[in-house]
NUMAR-623217 format. One record per residue (C-alpha): x, y, z. Coordinates in nm, 4 decimals. Example, Ala and Ser with C-alpha at 12.3 -4.5 7.8 and 13.67 -1.06 7.14 Angstrom:
% NUMAR-623217
       east      north         up
     1.2300    -0.4500     0.7800
     1.3670    -0.1060     0.7140
This chain:
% NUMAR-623217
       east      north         up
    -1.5158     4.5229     1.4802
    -1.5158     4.4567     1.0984
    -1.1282     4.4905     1.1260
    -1.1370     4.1771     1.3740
    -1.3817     3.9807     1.1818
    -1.1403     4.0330     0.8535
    -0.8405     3.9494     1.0769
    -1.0603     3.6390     1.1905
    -1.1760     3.5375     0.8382
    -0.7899     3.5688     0.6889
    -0.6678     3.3821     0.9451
    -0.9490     3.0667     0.9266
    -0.8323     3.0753     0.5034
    -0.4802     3.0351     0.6245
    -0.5437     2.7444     0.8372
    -0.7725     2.5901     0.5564
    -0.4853     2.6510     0.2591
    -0.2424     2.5163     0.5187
    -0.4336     2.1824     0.5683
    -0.2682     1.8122     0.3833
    -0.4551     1.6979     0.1583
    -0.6442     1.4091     0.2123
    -0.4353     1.1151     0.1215
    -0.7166     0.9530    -0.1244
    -0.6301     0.6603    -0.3469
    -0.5775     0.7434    -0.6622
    -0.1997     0.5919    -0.8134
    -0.1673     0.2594    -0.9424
     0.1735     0.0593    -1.0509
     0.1400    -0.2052    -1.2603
     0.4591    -0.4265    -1.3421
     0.4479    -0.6509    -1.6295
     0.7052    -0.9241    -1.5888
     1.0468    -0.9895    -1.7215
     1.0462    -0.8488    -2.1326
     1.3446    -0.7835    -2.4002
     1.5801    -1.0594    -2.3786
     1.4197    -1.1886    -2.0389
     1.1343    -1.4129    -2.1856
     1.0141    -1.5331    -1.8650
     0.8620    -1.8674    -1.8666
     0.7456    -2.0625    -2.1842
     0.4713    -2.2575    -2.2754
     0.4900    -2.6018    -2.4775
     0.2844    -2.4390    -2.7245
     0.5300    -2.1563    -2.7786
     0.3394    -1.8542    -2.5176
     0.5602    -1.6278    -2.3447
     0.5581    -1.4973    -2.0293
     0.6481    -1.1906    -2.1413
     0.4230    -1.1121    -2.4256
     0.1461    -1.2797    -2.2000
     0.1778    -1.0613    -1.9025
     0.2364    -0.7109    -2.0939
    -0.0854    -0.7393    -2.2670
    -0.2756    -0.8160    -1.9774
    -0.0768    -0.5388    -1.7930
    -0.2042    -0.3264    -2.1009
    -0.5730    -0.4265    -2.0148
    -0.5750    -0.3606    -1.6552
    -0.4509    -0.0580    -1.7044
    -0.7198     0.0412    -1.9523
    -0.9448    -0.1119    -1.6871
    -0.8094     0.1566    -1.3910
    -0.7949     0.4587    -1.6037
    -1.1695     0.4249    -1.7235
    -1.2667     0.4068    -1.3140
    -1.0401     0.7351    -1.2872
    -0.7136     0.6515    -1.1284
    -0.3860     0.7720    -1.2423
    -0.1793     0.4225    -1.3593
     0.1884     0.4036    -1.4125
     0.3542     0.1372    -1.6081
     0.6822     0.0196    -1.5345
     0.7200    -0.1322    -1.9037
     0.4707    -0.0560    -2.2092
     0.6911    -0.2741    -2.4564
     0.8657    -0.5247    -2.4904
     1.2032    -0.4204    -2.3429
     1.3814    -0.5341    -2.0242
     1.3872    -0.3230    -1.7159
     1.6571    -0.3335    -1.4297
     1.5062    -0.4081    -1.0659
     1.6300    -0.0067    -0.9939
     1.3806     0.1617    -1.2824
     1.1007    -0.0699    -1.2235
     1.1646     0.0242    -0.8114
     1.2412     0.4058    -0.9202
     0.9754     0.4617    -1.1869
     0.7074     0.3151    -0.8336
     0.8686     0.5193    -0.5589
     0.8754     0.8457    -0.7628
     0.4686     0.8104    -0.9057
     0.4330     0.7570    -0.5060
     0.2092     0.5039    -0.6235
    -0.0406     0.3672    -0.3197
    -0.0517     0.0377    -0.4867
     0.1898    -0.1814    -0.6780
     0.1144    -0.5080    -0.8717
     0.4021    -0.7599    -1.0508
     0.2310    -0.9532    -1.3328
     0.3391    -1.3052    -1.3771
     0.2729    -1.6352    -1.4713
     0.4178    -1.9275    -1.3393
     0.6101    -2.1915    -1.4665
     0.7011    -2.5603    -1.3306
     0.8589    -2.8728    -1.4056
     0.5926    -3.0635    -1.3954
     0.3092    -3.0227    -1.6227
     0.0378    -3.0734    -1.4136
     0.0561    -2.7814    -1.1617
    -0.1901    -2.5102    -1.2672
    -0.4309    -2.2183    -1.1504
    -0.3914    -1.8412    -1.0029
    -0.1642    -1.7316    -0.7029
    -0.0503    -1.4653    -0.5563
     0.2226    -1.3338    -0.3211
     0.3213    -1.0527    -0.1019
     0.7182    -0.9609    -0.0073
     0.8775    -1.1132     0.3084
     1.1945    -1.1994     0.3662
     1.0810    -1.5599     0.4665
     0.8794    -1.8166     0.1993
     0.5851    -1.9723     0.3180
     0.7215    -2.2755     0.1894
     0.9826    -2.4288    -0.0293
     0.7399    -2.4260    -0.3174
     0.6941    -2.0311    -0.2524
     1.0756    -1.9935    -0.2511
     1.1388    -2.1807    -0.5797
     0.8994    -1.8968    -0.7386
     1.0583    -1.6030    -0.5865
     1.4090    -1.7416    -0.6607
     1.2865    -1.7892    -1.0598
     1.1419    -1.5072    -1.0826
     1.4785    -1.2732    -0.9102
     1.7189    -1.4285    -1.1168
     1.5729    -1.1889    -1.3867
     1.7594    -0.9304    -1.1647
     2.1039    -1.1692    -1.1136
     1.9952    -1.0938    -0.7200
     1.9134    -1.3955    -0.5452
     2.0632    -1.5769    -0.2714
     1.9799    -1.9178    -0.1169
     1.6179    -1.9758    -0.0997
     1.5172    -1.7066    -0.3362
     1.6602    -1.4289    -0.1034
     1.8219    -1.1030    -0.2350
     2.1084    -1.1881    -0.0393
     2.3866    -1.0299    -0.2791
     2.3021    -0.6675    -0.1231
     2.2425    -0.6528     0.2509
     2.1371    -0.2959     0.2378
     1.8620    -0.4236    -0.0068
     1.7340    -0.6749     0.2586
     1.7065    -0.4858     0.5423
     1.5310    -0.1955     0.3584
     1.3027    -0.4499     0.2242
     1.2821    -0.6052     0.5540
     1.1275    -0.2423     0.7528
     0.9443    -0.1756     0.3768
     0.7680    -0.5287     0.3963
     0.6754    -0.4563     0.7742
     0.5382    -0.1352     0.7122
     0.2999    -0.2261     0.4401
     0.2670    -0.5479     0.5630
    -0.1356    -0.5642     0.6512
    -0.2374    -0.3931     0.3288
    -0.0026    -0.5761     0.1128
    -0.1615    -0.9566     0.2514
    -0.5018    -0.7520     0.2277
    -0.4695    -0.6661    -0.1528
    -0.3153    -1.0082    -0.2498
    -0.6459    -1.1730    -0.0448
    -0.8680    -0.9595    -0.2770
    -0.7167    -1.0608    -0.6014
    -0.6836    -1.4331    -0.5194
    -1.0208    -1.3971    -0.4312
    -1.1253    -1.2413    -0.7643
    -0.8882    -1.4485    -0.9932
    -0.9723    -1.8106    -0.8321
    -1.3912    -1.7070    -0.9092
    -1.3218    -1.6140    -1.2628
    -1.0951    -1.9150    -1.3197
    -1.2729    -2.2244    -1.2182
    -0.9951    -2.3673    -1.1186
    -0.9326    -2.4328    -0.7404
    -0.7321    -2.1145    -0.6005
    -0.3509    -2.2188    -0.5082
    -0.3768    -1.9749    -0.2367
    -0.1884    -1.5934    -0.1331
     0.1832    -1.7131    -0.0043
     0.4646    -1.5034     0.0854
     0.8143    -1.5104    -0.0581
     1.1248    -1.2914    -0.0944
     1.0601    -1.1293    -0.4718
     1.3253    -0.8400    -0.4642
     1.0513    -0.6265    -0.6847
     0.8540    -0.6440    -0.4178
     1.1108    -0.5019    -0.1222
     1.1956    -0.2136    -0.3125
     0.8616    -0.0223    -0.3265
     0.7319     0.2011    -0.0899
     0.3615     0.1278    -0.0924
     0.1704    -0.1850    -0.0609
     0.2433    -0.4325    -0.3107
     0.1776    -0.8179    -0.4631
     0.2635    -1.0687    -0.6924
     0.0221    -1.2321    -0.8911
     0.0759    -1.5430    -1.0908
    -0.2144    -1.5481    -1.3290
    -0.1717    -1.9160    -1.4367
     0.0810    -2.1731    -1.5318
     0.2370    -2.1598    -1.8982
     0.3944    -2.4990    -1.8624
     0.0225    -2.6700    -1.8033
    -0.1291    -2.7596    -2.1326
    -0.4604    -2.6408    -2.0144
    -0.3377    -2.3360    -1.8751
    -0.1118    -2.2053    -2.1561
    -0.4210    -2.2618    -2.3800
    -0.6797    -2.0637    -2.1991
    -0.3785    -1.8270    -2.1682
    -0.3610    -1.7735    -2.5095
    -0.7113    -1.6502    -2.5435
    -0.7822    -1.2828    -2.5556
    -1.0759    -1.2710    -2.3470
    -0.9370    -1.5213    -2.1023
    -0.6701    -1.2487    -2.0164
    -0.9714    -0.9639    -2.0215
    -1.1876    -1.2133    -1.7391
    -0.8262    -1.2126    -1.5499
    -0.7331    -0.7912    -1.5841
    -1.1073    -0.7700    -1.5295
    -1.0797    -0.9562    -1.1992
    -0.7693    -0.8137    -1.0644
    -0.9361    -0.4733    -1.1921
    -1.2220    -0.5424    -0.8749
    -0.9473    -0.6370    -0.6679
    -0.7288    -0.2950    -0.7177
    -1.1176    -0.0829    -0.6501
    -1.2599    -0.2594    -0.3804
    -0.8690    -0.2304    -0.1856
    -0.8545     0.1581    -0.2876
    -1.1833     0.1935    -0.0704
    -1.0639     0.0078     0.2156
    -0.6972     0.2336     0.1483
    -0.9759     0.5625     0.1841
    -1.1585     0.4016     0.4929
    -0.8807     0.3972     0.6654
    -0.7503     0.7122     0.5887
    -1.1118     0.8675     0.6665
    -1.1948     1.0117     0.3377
    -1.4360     0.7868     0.2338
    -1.7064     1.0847     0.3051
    -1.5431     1.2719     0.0190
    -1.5346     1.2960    -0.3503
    -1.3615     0.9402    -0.4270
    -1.1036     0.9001    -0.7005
    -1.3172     0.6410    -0.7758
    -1.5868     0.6012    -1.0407
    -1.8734     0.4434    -1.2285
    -1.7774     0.3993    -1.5431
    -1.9357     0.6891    -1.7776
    -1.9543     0.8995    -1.4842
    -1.8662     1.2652    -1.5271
    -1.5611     1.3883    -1.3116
């Protein structure tokens, strides 16, 4: 009898070591645009997209790892990164999240405000297209319209990657439009979707945010301003927590202990 009940108990620890994991959300990618010799947009004033979006890369990050998530950086200086390491660097971290930090540019001066984007291989519109195709020419990739059409293997892996996270990526870039357009006070210029070849090489749901426009006077000067880019990482920040318990919902393990945090809260 107390041979069986060992043979029982040995067995049930077996099973329960053998058990996945839960698949919690805990990894977050953040992408700060362009850098080194790829400046990005620039402002009349002088900003640069590059130096804009790293810092406020820098203080989202800050943001996420004081909540307790893991965050991965695809830059942390000002150096240029090839479409492959930024795409690498987010596949191997097996990130569940990915976000592209931009900010947008146009030839007119009076477009301004937040938007944000997730991958397809179709724009929304021409105005969506003209983004993605500015943006992927950082990567010499794009085709007509803004699509990476110099590598058909690329577009038809982005095509089945884009369908597969294709609910949670339009969920996330909902949340931070939300968040960004209330901190801004500027009326939101909507969540679009567009071909950015960042985007359809990550495995995991993914966005583009433009934070603002560098070529609007009023833009590029609230730009400039330290805590306007703290209101913006903070906002994207709420964005990033409020989709990573939705991502546990659905994966039923919101009953558990969360990745998640309070701040000052003991792990």
């Amino acid at each position: 009898m107390k041979r069986s009940f060992l043979l029982l108990a040995l067995a049930g620890a077996v099973l329960g070591a053998a058990e996945p994991p839960a698949d919690r959300f805990d990894t977050v990618v953040i992408d700060a645009g362009h850098g080194g010799e790829d400046q990005g947009a620039r402002g009349a004033d002088g900003l640069l997209e590059k130096e804009l979006v790293l810092d406020v890369a820098r203080r989202l990050g800050e943001a996420l790892r004081a909540r307790g998530l893991r965050v991965v950086a695809t830059r942390e200086d000002d150096r240029f990164v090839s479409l492959e390491e930024r795409t690498s660097l987010a596949n191997d971290a097996k990130g569940d999240l990915f976000v592209s930090i931009h900010a947008n540019a146009a030839r007119s001066r009076t477009p301004r405000g937040a938007e944000t984007f997730f991958a397809a291989l179709e724009a929304t519109d021409a105005a969506a297209g003209e983004v993605a195709a500015r943006e992927n020419e950082a990567f010499a990739a794009p085709g007509p319209d803004g699509r990476p059409g110099s590598d058909p293997f690329l577009a038809l892996l982005g095509d089945l990657i884009a369908t597969e996270h294709l609910a949670e990526s339009s969920d996330f870039a909902r949340l931070a439009q939300v968040r960004l357009a209330g901190a801004d006070g500027v009326a939101s210029r909507g969540v679009k979707q567009a071909p950015f070849v960042v985007l359809l090489g990550v495995q995991m749901p993914s966005a583009l945010v433009e934070i603002g426009f560098v070529t609007n006077p009023e833009d590029e000067r609230r730009l400039a301003s330290a805590g306007r880019r703290e209101r913006i990482a903070a906002s994207l920040a709420e964005a990033v927590l409020e989709f990573g318990r939705r991502y546990d919902a659905r994966r039923g393990v919101e009953g558990e202990r969360s990745a998640l945090r309070e701040p000052g809260e003991d792990r």
